[in-house]
N, C-alpha and C positions, 0 to 999 in steps of 0.2 A: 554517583547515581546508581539507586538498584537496577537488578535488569530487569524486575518487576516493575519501575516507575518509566524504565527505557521502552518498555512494550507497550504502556498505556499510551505513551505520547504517540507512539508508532502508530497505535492503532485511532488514535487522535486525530493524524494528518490523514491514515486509510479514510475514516469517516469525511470527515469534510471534499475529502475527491470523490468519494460515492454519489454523495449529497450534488456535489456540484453535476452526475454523471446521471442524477435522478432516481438512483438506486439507494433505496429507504434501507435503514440498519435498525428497525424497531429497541431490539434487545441490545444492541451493542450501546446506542442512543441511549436509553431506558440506566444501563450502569456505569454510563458517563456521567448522566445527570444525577445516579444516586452519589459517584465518589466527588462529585464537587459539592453537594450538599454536605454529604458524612465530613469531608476535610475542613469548613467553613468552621470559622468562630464567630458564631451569630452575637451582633449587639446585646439582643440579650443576654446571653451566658458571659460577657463582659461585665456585664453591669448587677448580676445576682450577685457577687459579693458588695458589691456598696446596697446593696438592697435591704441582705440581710446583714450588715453590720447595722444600718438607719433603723432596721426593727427592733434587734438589741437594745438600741440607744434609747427608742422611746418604749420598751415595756416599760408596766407599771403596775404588775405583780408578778410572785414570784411564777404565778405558771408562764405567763407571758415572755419572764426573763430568761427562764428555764428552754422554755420550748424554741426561741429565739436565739439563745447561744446554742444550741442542738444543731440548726438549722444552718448557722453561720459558718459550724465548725464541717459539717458536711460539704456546705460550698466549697470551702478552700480546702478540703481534701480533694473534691472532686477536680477543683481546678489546678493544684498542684499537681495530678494525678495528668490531668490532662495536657499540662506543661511541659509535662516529663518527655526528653526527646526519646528514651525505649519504647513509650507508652505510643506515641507519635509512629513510632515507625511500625509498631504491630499492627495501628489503625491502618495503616497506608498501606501496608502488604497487604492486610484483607481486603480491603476495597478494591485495590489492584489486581488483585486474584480475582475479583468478582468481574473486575472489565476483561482479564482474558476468558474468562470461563466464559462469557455472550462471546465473545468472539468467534471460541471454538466452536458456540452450540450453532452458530450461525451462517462460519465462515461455508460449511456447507450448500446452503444458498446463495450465498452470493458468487461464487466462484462461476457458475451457468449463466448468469447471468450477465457478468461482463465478460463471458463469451459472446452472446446473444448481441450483444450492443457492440462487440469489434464486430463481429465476423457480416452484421448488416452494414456496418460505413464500411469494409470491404466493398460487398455488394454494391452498394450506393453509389459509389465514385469508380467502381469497373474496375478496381485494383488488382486485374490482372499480370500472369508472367507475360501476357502476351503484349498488353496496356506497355508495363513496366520495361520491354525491351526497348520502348520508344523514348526513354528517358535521352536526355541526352547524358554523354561519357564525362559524370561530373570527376571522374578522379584522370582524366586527362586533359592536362591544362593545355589544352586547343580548344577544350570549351567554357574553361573561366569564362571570354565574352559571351554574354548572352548571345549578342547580334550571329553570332554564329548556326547559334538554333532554328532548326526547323520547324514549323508551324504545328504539325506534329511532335516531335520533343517537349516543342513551349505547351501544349495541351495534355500529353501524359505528366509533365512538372505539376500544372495546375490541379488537376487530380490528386497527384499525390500531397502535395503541401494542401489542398484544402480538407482531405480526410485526417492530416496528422494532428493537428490537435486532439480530436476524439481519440484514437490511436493512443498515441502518448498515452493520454491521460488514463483510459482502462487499462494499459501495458502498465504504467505507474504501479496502479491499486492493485494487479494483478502480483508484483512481483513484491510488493510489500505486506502480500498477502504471504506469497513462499518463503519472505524471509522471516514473518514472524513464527512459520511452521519449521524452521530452520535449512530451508532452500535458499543458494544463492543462485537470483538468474541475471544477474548481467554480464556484459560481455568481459571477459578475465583473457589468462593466459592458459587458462583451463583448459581444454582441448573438450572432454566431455561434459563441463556446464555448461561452452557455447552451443555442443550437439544439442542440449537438451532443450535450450531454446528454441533452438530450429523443429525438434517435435512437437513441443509445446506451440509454435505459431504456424507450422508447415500440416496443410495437406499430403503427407506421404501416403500414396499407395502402391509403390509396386518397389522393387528393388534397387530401381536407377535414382529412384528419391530418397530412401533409405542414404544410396554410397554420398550422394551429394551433399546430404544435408551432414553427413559423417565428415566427407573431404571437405569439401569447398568451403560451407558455410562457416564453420569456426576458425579458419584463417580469415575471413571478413570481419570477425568479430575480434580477434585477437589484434586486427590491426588497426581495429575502434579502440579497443583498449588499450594500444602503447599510443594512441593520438596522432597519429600518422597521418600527412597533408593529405592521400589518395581517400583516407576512410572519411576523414571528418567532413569531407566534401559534402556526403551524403547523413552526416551526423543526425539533420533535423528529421530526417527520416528515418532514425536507425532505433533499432534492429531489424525493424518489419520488412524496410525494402531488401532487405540481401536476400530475404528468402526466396522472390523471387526471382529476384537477381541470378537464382544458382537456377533458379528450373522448378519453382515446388510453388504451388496455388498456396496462396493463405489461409486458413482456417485456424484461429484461437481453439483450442478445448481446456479443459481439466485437466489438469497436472496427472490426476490416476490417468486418465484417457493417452494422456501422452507417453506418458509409462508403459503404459500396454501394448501401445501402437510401436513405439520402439523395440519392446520385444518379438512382438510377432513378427514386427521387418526382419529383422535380425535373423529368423530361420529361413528366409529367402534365400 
């Protein structure tokens, strides 16, 4: 499979979590639905060669017979033409090239956007570092039993598990947004792609949040990534809770915005 046809699917599944997220994709929509039309072989363009062979058959002059074989001969050009799998694949990189080109003109938009919609179900559900200390210590198996939890505990849990779905699901579209820009943000052994997550969803502003989200947080996420019983504890809520977890308020931005904000920590 091209990586031209591997990006339209990508940008396929982006669409449909937008949609589900309320966030309309006009133009991305708009050359989805022109490259399922452009690839279709409509009934009719099946059936114009039996059409024009049946008019061949009953002309009954020579212009008729003339004009008719013209006609017949064109169809089955066009449609051997159209057969042809080069011919096939030249259609489908242009079309495909037309779904990233909305992509690109748009991803612009959308990126602010489901910031706006994390950084309010932060808000909404109080998903504070201070909230978030009352978790209870899922990766210390003294608190596998729930009954052990504190009424408190049980109440920052409920918080957290009823904002993750939203969560998720913009963190989702978010990161399949950077990898069709050729960003990977999930949690690796990378030491600086896990940092850059943490800028990317971390509130930093001074230098103690800068070193944390440097030290702390990408050992959390590196031991999401080998699947380790202490990380996976907190999996359904991961990546977002570690952030506080280390000391750093939540706040989604733009990938530029995150960028910058790590530079400027950096001269601190």
């Amino acid at each position: 499979m091209s990586s031209n046809v591997l990006n339209t699917v990508a940008i396929q599944d982006l669409r449909k979590t937008l949609d589900q997220l309320g966030i309309k994709t006009p133009r991305i929509s708009s050359a989805l639905a022109v490259r399922q039309k452009l690839r279709m072989v409509t009934a009719e363009e099946q059936q114009e060669v039996a059409k024009a062979n049946a008019a061949l058959a009953s002309a009954t002059t020579e212009a008729e017979f003339l004009k008719a074989r013209e006609n017949l001969a064109k169809v089955m050009t066009t449609g051997f033409v159209k057969s042809n799998p080069e011919f096939g694949a030249m259609v489908d990189n242009a079309v495909d090239n037309g779904v990233l080109q909305a992509f690109m003109n748009e991803v612009g938009e959308i990126e602010p956007k489901l910031c706006e919609r994390y950084n309010e179900t932060v808000h909404h559900h109080g998903l504070s570092v201070e909230l978030t200390r009352d978790l209870p210590s899922l990766e210390d198996p003294h608190y596998a039993n729930p009954l052990r939890w504190t009424d408190q505990q049980q109440l920052a849990l409920k918080q957290w598990r009823d904002a993750a779905p939203v969560l998720n699901a913009v963190w989702n579209a978010y990161t399949q947004i950077h990898r069709l820009l050729g960003e990977q943000l999930s949690p690796s052994m990378e030491q600086s792609q896990n940092a850059m997550i943490g800028f990317a969803l971390g509130d930093a502003r001074n230098a103690d949040h800068y070193r944390w989200l440097l030290d702390r947080l990408p050992s959390r996420l590196s031991a999401l990534a080998q699947g380790s019983d202490q990380s996976n504890a907190y999996a359904p809520l991961a990546p977002h809770v570690f952030v506080p977890l280390v000391g750093v308020e939540l706040r989604l931005k733009p990938m530029a915005e995150a960028r910058a904000l790590r530079k400027q920590l950096s001269g601190l």
